[in-house]
Every structure is written in C-alpha cells, then in structure tokens.
LUMMAR-583337 format. One record per residue (C-alpha): residue number from 0; x, y, z; residue in three letters. Coordinates in pm, whole numbers, plus 32768, in hexadecimal, padded with zeros to 4 digits. Example, Ala and Ser with C-alpha at 12.3 -4.5 7.8 and 13.67 -1.06 7.14 Angstrom:
2
(0 (84CE 7E3E 830C) ALA)
(1 (8557 7F96 82CA) SER)
END
This chain:
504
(0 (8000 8000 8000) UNK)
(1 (808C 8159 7FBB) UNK)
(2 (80A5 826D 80AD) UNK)
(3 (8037 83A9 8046) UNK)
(4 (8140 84C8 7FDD) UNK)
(5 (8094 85A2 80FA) UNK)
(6 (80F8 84C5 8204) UNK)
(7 (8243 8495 8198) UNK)
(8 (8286 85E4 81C6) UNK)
(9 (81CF 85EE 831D) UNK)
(10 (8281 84C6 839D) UNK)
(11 (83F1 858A 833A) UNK)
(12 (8375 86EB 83E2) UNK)
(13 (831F 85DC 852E) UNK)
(14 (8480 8544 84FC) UNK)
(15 (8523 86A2 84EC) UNK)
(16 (8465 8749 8635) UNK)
(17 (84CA 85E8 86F5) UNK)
(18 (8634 8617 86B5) UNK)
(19 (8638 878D 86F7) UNK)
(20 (8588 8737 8828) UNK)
(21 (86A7 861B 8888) UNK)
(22 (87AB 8710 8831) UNK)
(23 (873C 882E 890E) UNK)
(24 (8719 8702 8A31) UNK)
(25 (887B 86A8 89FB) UNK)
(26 (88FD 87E0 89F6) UNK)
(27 (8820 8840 8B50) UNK)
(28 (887F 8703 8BD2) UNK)
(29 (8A0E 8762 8B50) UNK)
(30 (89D9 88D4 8BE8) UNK)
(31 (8981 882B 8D61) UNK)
(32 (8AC7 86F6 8D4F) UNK)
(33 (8BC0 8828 8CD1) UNK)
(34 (8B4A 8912 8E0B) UNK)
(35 (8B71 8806 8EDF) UNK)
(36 (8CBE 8767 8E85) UNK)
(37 (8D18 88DD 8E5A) UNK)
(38 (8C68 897A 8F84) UNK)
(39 (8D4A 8A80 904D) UNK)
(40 (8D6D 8A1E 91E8) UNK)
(41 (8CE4 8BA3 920F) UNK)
(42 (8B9C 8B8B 9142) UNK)
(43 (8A64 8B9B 9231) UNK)
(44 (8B5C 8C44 934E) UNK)
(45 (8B63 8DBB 93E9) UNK)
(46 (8CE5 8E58 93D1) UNK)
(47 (8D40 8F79 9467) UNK)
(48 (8E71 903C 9493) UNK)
(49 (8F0C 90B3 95B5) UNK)
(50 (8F12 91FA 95EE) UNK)
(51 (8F51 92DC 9735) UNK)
(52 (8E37 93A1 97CC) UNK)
(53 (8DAF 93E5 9933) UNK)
(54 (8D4C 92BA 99FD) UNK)
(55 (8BE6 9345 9AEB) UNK)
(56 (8B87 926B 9C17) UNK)
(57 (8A4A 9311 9C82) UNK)
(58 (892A 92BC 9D8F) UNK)
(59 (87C7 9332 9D18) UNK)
(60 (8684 930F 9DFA) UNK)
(61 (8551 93E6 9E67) UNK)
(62 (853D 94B0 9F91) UNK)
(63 (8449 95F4 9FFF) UNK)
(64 (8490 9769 A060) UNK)
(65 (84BD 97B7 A1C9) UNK)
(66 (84CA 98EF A299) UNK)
(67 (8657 9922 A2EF) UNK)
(68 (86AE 98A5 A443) UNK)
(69 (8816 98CA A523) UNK)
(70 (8915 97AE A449) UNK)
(71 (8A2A 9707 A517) UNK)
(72 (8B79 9743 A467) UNK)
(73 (8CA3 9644 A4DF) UNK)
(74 (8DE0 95C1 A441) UNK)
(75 (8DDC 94C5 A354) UNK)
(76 (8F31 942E A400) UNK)
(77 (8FDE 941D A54E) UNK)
(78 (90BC 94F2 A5E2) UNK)
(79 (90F8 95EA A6F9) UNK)
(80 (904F 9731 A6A8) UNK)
(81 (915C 9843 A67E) UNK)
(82 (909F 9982 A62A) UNK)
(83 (8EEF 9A00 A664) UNK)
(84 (8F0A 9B40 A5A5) UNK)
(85 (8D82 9BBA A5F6) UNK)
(86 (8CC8 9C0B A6FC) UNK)
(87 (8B3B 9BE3 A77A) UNK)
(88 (8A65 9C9F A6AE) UNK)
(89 (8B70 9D11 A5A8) UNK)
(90 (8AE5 9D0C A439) UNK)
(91 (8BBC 9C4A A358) UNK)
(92 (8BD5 9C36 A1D4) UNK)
(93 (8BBC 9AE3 A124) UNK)
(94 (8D20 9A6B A10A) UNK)
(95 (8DBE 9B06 A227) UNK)
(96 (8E9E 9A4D A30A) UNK)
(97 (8DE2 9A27 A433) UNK)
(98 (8EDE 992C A50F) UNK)
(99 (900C 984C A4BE) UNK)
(100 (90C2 9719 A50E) UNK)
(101 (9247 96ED A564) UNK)
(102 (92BF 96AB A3EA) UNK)
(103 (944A 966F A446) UNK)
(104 (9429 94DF A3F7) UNK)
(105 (932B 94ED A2D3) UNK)
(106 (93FF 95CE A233) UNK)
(107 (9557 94FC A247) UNK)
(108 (949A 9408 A1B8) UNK)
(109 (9444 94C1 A0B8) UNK)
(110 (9581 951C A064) UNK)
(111 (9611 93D7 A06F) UNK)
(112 (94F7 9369 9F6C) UNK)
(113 (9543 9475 9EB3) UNK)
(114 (9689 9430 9E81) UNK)
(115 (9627 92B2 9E2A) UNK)
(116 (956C 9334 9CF0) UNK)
(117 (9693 93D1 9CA0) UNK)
(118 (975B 92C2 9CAD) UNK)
(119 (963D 91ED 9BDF) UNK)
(120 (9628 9325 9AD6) UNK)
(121 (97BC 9326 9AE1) UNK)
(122 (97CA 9190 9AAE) UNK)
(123 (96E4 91C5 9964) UNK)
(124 (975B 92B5 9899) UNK)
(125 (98BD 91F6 98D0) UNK)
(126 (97E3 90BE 9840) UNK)
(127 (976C 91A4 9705) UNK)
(128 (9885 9287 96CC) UNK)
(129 (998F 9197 96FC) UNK)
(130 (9AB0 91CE 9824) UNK)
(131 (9BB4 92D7 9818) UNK)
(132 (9D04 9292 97CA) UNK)
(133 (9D4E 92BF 996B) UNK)
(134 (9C3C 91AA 99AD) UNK)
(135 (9CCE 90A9 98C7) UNK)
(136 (9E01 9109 992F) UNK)
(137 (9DA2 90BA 9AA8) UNK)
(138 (9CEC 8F48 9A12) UNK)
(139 (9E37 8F0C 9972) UNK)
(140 (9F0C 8F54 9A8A) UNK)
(141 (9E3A 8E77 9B6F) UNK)
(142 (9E78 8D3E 9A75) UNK)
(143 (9FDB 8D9F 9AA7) UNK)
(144 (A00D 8DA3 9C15) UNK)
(145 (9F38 8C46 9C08) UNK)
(146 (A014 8BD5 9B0A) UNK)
(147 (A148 8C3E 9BED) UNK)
(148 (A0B4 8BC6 9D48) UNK)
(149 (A087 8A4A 9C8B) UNK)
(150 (A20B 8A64 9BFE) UNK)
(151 (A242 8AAD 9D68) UNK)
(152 (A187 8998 9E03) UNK)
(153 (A218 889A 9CEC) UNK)
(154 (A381 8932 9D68) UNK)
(155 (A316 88CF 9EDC) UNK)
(156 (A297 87B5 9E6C) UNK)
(157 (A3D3 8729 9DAB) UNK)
(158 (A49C 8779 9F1B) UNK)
(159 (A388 86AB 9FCD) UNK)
(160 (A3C1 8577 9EB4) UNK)
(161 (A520 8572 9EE7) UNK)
(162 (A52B 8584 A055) UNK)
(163 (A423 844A A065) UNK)
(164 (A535 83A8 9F61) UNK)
(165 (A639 83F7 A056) UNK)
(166 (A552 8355 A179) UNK)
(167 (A54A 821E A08C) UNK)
(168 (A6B0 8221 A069) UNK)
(169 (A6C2 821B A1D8) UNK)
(170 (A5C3 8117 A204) UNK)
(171 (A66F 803F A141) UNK)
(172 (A7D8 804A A197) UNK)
(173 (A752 8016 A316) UNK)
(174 (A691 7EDB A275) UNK)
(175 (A7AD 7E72 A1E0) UNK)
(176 (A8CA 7E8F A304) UNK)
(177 (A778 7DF3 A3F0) UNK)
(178 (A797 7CB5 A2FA) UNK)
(179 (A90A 7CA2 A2DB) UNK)
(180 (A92C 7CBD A450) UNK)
(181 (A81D 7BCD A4E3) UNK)
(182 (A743 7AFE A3E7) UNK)
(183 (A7F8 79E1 A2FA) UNK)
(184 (A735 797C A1BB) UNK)
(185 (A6CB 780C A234) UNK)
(186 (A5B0 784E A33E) UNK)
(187 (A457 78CA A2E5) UNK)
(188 (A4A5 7A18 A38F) UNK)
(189 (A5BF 7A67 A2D3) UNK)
(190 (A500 7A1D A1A2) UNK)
(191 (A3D4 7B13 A1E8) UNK)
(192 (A512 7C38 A23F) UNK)
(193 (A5AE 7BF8 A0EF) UNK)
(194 (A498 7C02 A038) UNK)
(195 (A447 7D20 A100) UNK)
(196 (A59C 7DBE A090) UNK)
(197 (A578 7D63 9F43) UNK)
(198 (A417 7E28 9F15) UNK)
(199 (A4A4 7F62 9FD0) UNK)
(200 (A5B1 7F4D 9EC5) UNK)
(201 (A4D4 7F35 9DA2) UNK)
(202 (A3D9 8055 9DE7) UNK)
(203 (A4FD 80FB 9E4F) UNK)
(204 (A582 80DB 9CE7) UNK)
(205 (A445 80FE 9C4C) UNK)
(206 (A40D 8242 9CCE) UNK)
(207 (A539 82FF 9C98) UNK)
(208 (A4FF 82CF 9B11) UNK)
(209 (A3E2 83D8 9B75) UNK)
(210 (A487 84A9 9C43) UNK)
(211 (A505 85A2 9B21) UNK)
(212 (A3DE 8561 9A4B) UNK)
(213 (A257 85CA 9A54) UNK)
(214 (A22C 8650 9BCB) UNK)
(215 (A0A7 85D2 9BE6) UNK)
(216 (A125 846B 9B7A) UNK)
(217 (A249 8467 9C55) UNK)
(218 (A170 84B5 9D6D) UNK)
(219 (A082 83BD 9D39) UNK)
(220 (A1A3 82D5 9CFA) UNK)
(221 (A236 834A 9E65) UNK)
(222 (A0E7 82FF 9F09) UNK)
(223 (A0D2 81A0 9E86) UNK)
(224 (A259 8151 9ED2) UNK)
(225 (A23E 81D3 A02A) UNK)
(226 (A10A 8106 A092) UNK)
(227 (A193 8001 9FF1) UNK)
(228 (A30D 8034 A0D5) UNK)
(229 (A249 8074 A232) UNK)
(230 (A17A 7F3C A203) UNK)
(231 (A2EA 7E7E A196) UNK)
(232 (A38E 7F20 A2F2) UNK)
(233 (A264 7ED4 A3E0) UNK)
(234 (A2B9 7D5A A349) UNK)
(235 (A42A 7D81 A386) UNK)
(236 (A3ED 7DF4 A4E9) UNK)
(237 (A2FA 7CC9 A567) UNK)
(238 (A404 7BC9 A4D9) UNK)
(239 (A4DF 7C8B A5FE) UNK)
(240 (A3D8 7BF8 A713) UNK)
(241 (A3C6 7AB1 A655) UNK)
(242 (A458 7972 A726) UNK)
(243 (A5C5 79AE A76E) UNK)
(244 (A610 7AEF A6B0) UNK)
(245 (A520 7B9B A7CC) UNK)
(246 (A651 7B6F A8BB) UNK)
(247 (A76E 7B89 A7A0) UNK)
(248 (A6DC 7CC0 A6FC) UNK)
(249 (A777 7DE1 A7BA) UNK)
(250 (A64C 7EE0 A837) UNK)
(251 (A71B 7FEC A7AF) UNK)
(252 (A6FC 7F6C A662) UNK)
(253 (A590 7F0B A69E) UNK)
(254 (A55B 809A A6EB) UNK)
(255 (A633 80BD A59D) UNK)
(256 (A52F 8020 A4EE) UNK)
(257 (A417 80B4 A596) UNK)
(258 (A4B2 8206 A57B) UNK)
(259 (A4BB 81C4 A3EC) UNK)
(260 (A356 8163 A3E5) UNK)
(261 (A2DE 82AB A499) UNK)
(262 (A3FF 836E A377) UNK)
(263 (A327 82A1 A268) UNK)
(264 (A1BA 82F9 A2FA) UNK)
(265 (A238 845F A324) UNK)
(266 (A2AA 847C A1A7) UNK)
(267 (A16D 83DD A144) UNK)
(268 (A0B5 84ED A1E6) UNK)
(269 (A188 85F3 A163) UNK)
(270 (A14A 8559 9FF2) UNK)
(271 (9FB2 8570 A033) UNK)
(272 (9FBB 86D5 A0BA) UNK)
(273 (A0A5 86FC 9F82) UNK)
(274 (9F97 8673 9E93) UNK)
(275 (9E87 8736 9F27) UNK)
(276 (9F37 8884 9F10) UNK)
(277 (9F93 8860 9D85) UNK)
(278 (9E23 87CE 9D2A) UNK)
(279 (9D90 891A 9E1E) UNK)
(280 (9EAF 8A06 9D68) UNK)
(281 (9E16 8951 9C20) UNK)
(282 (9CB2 899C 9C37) UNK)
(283 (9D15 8B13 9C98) UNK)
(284 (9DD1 8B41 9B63) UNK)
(285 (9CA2 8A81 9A86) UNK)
(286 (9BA1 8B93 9B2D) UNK)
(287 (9C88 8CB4 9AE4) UNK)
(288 (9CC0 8C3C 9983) UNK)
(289 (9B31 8C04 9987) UNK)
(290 (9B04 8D7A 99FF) UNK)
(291 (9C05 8E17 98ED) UNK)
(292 (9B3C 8D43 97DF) UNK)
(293 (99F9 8D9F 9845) UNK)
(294 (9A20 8F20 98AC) UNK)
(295 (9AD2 8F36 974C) UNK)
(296 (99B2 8E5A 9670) UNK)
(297 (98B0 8F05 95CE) UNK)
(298 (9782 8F40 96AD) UNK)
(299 (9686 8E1A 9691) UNK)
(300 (950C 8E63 969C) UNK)
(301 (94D0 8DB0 97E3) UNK)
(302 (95CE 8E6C 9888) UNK)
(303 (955B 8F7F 9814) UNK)
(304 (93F2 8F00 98C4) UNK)
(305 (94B1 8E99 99FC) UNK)
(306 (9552 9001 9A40) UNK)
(307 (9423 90C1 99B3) UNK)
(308 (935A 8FF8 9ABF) UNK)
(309 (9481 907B 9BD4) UNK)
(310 (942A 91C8 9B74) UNK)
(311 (92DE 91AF 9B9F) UNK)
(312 (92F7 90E8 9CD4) UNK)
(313 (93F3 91F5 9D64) UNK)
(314 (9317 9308 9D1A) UNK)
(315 (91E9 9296 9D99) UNK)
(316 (92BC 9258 9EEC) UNK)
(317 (92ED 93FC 9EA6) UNK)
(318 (918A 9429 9E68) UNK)
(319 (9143 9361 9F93) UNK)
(320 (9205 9424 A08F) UNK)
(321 (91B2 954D 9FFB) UNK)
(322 (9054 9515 A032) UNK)
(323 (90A2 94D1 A188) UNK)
(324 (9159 9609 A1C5) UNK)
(325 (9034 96AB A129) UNK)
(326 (8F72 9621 A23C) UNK)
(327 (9038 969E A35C) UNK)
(328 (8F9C 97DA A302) UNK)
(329 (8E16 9824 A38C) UNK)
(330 (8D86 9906 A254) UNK)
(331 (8C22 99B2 A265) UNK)
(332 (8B8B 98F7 A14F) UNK)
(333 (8A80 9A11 A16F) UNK)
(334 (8A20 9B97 A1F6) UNK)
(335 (89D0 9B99 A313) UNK)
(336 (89E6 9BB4 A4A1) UNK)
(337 (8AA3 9B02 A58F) UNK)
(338 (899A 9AB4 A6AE) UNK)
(339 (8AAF 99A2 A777) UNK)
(340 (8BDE 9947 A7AD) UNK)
(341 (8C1D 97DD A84E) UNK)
(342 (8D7D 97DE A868) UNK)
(343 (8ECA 9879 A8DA) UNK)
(344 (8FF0 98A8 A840) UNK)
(345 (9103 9783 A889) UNK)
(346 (8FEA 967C A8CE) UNK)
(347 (8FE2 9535 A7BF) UNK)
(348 (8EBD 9512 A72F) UNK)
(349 (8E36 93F1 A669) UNK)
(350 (8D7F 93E6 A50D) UNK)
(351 (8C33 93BA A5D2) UNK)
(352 (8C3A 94CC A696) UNK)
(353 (8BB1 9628 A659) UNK)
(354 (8C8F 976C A68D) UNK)
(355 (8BE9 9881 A5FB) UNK)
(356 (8A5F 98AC A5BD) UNK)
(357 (89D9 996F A4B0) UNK)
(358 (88B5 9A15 A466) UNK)
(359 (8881 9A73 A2F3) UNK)
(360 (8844 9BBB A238) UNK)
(361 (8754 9B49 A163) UNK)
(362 (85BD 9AD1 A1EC) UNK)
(363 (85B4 9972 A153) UNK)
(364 (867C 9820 A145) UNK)
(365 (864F 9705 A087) UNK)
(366 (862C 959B A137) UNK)
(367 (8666 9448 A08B) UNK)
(368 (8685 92D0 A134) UNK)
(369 (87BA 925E A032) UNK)
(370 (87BF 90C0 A02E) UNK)
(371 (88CA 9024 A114) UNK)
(372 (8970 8F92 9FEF) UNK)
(373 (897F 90EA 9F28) UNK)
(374 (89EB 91C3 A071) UNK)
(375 (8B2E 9142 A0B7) UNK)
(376 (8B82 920B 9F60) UNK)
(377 (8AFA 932A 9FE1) UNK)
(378 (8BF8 9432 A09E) UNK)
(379 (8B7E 9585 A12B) UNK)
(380 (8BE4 9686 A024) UNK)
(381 (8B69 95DE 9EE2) UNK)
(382 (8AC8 969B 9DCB) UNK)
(383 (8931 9635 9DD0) UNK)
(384 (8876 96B1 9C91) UNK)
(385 (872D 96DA 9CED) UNK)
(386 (85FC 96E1 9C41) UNK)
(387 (8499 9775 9CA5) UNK)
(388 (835D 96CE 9C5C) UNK)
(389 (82C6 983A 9C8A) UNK)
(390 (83B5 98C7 9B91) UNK)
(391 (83E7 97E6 9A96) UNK)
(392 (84B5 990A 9995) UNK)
(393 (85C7 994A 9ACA) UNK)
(394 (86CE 98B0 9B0A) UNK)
(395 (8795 98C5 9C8C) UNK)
(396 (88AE 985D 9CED) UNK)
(397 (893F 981B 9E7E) UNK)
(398 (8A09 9751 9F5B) UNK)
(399 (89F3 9651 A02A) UNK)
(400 (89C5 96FE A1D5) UNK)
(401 (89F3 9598 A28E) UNK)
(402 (89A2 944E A2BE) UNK)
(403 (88C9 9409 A3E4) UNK)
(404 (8994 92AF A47D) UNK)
(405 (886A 9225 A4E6) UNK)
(406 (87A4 914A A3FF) UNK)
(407 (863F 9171 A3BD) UNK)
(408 (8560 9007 A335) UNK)
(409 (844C 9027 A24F) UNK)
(410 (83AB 8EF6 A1D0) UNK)
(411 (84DC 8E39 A29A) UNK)
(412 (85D5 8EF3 A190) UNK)
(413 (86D3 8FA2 A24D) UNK)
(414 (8712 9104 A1C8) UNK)
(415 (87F0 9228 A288) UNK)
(416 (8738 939E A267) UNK)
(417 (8811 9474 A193) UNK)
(418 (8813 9603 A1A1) UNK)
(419 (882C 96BC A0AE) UNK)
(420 (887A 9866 A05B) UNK)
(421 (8813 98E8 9F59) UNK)
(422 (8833 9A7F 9EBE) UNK)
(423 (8795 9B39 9DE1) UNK)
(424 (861B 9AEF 9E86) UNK)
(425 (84EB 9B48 9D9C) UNK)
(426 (841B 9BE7 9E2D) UNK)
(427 (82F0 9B1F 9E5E) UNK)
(428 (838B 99FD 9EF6) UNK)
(429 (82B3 996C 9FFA) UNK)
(430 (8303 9862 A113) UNK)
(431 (82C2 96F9 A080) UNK)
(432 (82F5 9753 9F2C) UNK)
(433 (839A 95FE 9E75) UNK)
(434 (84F6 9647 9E08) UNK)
(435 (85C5 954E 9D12) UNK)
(436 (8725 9554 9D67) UNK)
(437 (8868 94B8 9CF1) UNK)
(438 (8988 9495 9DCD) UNK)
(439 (8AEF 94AB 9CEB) UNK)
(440 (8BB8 939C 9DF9) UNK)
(441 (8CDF 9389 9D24) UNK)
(442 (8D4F 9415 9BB7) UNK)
(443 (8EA8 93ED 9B07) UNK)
(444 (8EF2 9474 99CC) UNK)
(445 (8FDE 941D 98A7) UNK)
(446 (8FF3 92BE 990A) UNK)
(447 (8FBD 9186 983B) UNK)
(448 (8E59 90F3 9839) UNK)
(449 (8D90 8FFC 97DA) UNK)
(450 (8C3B 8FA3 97D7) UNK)
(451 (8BD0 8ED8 990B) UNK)
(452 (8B38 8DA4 9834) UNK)
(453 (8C78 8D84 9758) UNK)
(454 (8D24 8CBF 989A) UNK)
(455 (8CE0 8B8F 9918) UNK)
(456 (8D92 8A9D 9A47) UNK)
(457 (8E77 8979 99DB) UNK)
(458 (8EDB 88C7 9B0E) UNK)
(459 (8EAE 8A16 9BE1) UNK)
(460 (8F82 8ACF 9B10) UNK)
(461 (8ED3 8BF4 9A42) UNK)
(462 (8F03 8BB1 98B2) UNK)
(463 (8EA4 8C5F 97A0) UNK)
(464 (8E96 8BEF 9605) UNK)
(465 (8F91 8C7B 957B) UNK)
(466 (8F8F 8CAA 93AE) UNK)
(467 (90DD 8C65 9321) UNK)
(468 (9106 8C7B 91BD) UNK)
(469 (8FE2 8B74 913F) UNK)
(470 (8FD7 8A74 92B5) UNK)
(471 (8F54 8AF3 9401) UNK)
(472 (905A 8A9A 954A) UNK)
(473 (8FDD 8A9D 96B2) UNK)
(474 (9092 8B8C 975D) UNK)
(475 (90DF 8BD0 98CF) UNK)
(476 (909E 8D26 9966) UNK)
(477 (909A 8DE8 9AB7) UNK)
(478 (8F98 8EC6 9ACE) UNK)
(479 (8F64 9027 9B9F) UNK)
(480 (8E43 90FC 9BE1) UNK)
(481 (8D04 904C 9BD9) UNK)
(482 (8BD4 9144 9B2C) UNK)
(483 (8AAA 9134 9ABE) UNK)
(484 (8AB0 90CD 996C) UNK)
(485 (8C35 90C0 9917) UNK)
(486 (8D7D 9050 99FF) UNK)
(487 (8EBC 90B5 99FE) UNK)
(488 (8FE0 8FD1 997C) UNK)
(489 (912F 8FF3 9A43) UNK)
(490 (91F6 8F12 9966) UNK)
(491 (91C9 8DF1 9851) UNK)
(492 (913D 8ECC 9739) UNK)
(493 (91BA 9022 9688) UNK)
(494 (90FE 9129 95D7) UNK)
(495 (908D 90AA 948F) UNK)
(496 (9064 8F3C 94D9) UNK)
(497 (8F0C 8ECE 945F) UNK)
(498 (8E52 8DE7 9523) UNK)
(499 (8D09 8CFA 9521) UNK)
(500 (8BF2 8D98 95F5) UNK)
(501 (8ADA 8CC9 957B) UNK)
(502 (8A0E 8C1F 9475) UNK)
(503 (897A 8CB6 934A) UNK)
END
C-alpha cells in the first residue's frame, strides 16, 4: 500500500522537531555535568573583605523619665583618697574634679607599660625594616664569643683527657708492679689480675689514638675506657683479700690500689662534667647562630602576626592603666550641687562606697533596670543616646550617673536600676515619659573586624574561612573586642583578606 506524499512530509517535519528536541536535552543535560565537574568551591558562598572600621559594643533597653534626685558619686577603684576639692553646698560644673585618689603606684605602672609598648613598637619595625648595621653587628658578635667560649671549653677539655690518660698510665704501671710483685700466672687469682692488666692496657692504647683527634669522640672514648679501668682495678683489688694474698698483699699497696680507683672515679667525673659543659657551650652557640639567622631573614607573615599581636597586647595593658588612672579622679559627670560629703581626706575607700553626693542641675533623670548579663558592660560615664517616645524628630544624648549595686527582680529576671543624665531637656518633658536609650559600653576604632557569623569554634579555638587563590583554608585567630554586630581580630588575618561569612 502506498503512503501518501502528504504524510511523508509530515512524518520528516515529526523526525526533525524530535531531534531538535534531543539536541537541546543534551546540551541542557551537557550545560548541568560541565557546571558541576567545573563548579568553583565559592559559588553559593558570601566573601567579604577585611577592612578596618570601629568595633560598637552597645546595651539598648527601655526605661521612663524621672524627677532628678541626690546621685552617689564614688571611685570606680581602690585607693586612699588624697585630695576633696569641694565643699557642702558648692555648685560644680560637669567635669570638674571633685576628689582624688593617691595616683603614685598607678602611675609607675603606667610608665612601666608604657615603656613595654615601646619596646613591642621598637621589636617590630626591627622585624619590617630590617636591623641596623650595630644590631647585626651585636648578633654577630654574640655567635663569636659562643664560638670562642666552646674553643675554650674544648681547650679545657683536651687538659681534662690527658690528665685521665695520665691517671690510666698510673693505674696501670701500679697494676703492673702489683702483679710482678705478688701474683704468679698459675692460680686463678693471678689469672683474673692479668687479664685485668691486660684490659687496662688495651683501653689505655685505644684511647690515646683519640687523644689528638675529634674532642667529642675522645671524650666519649675516655668515658668508656675509664669505666671500663675502675671496674678492671676494683677486680685487681679483691684478688688482694683472696686466700693467701690477703696476708701477702702489703696494705700499703692495697691503699695503692684503692687510691688509683678513687684517681679513676675522679677522672671519670671530670670527663662527664667535661661533656656536659661542651654539649651546654654547643646549644648556646646553635641559639646565637639561630638568633643572627632569624633577626637577619626576611620578616615572615606570622611573625609579623605574633609581634603585631604584642603591640596590641602591650597597649591595651596602656589603655588599661590609663583607664585606671582616669579613675583615681572623681569628675562631676553633671551641673550641679554638692549636698554631702562622706569622706575625709587620707581615708581608703572602696569601689562600693559613696564619697560625694550630687544633686543635678537639670529637673529630670532617666531610670532603666539594664539585664545582669548586659550590666557588667556598663561603666558610669558611658555615652547613652536616648530617644523620646514624646518626641519622636529629637534626638538626646547623656551619660550614664550610676549603677544602683543592688539588684531589682521582675518576673524572677534580675536587672540592676541604671541612672541616667541627660541635657538639652525639651521642654515638655513630663515624669514617666518612655525614653529609648543606648548605652555605648565600649568602641575602638581602626581595628580589624569581622562580622560575628563569619567565625565559628574548632576544638575551642575561634576559626574563620579563609579564600586563597581558588581553595578556602581554616584559619586560627585571636579575637578582641566583642560588639554588636562585628569583633575585633587581634591577630591571624590582615587587611584585605577575604573571608566566608555565609551562604548565598
């Protein structure tokens, strides 16, 4: 039967759309196996750079106005109070020094730290720049006097060798005129002393082919031989208590050979001490030649890390006791009037107690209860923006008055009532109005930082995915200042090392 011509052509057009169909499968199909053979470890992944910024650890809650009341102003540190510079009823302006603590040991400290970072800052720029020509000088001269106290300890040394060889010398002439005098070759004693003899003799011999030769081997040679030679006189000597040599032996001989024996244990010692100074004299000389190497090698990058991290750790000691000397003195974080004064000058007082109360310039306060976990952040001083529900356009800013000690429980949270100044009052402001704040606990700026989700805990340690070139390396780092949304690195990473922060 014959087809018709029009579905020929029908069935070719069908043929034609299937393999254009096929082909555009294969090549979907071809598009999916290439990205995945070919697939980059990056794609799907968040990289950042690093970069330095400001790190901001802040505290933010919700407290309500209040109508100003006295504030209890203390130190923030012990000490014995050296100066009260106001009076009862005196009017003060906000950042006047009201009292102040004894500040002679603070400030050696200070010093001393101070002169630690720089050391650190001294230390580094000899790592980057290179040492002067003095400073390698000094490296090189210390591999020379190491080099000269080990030629003078192998000198000693060679003196100590040949006055044990001379002590062998002795042993064995005294072993010899012992055997020639008293013992005859046919009993068993006189066997055991010529044998005796005959080994004294042969380390005797064996070691003096050292004695001009390689120092360390002729020493360790020496040791051998002379253990060898006591062990040979000790035998010697009981064959002079043995049946009827005990009587024939003369006991001045016997001390003879007894008096060798103690010449023997004495060299023996000598050759230790000996050994022990040359491999002490030999590790100094390998850590000065270590030191000249590495202060004149090119500065690796995790040096560099380990003495940037110095710095920082020096100068946060600084910052530290500077902070502390900053708190010796009693400032007027406000205006206003003193209304009591609890202590005398040359009494010690105690971060709890209060020595000056306050009363401030200005009719309202704010109040907040700050969690316990978020308050131990919290220092009297710190910046507070504030916010007023009443005046949503205006912006305020204050600080932080004190910290009552006392905790207060709502809901069986513990929270600790936080006062809080603040200038510039609208007017308007009424008791009980809600205020917004946000305590600043701690800022640095121009550090290294990352985002807090790019680090995670390997075994306790903090680690961070680091790119490099086309793979991605776990790398170690120590970190700093904790804020809200970034965190300081100390050391492990440099500015412009991009890391994984998350998923895509």
């Amino acid at each position: 039967m014959k087809i018709p011509k029009i579905f020929n052509i029908n069935l070719r057009k069908i043929n034609k759309i299937w393999i254009i169909a096929i082909i555009i499968i294969l090549i979907i199909i071809g598009y999916y196996v290439v990205k995945s053979v070919f697939k980059s470890p990056t794609d799907g992944l968040v990289i950042e750079k690093i970069q330095k910024g400001s790190v901001l650890q802040e505290v933010s809650e919700t407290g309500s106005i209040r109508a100003t009341e006295d504030i209890s102003l203390g130190f923030k540190s012990i000490g014995r109070i050296s100066e009260i510079n106001v009076s009862v009823g005196e009017n003060v302006k906000k950042g006047d020094v009201l009292a102040k603590l004894d500040l002679s040991q603070t400030s050696a400290q200070l010093q001393s730290a101070k002169a630690a970072l720089d050391s650190a800052k001294t230390e580094y720029d000899k790592l980057v720049n290179g040492l002067t020509q003095e400073d390698i000088k000094t490296y090189q001269n210390a591999v020379t006097s190491a080099k000269d106290d080990l030629q003078g300890v192998y000198n000693s040394s060679r003196n100590t060798l040949n006055n044990a060889y001379t002590k062998i010398y002795n042993s064995y002439t005294t072993v010899v005129s012992l055997q020639n005098d008293y013992f005859g070759p046919m009993d068993q004693s006189g066997i055991k002393v010529l044998n005796s003899r005959n080994d004294i003799n042969t380390n005797m011999q064996d070691i003096k082919k050292y004695l001009d030769g390689d120092i360390d081997i002729a020493l360790s040679r020496m040791t051998i031989a002379l253990d060898n030679i006591y062990n040979d006189l000790k035998i010697v000597r009981e064959q002079c208590d043995e049946g009827a040599y005990y009587s024939t032996v003369s006991a001045a001989d016997k001390t003879t050979i007894d008096t060798q024996k103690e010449y023997i244990n004495t060299a023996s010692t000598s050759i230790t001490t000996s050994q022990q100074d040359v491999n002490s004299y030999k590790i100094a000389l390998q850590k000065a030649e270590d030191n000249l190497a590495l202060k004149t090698a090119n500065a690796r990058p995790e040096d560099i890390d380990i003495y940037k991290a110095s710095i920082s750790q020096a100068q946060a000691n600084v910052d530290a006791l500077q902070s502390q000397l900053n708190d010796n003195y009693l400032a007027s974080p406000i205006n206003g009037k003193i209304t009591d004064i609890n202590m005398k000058r040359g009494q010690i007082v105690s971060p709890s107690q209060s020595v000056i109360d306050l009363l401030s310039t200005e009719p309202f306060q704010i109040k907040v209860n700050i969690y316990e976990q978020d308050i131990v952040n919290v220092k009297v001083g710190n910046s507070v923006k504030i916010n007023l529900v009443a005046f949503q356009k205006e912006n305020f800013t204050g600080k932080v008055l004190s910290i009552d000690p006392a905790e207060t429980i709502v809901d069986n949270v513990v929270y600790y009532e936080v006062t809080i100044d603040f200038s510039n009052q609208p007017e308007g402001v009424r008791s009980g109005m809600t205020a917004d704040i946000v305590i600043e606990t701690n800022k640095k700026d121009n550090v290294l930082k990352i985002p807090k989700n790019a680090v995670s805990q390997i075994e306790g340690i903090d680690t961070v995915q680091v790119l490099k070139g086309n793979k991605i390396e776990n790398r170690t780092i120590i970190l700093g200042l904790e804020g809200n949304d970034y965190l300081e690195v100390v050391s492990g990473l440099k500015e412009g090392d991009q890391i994984i922060t998350g998923k895509k």
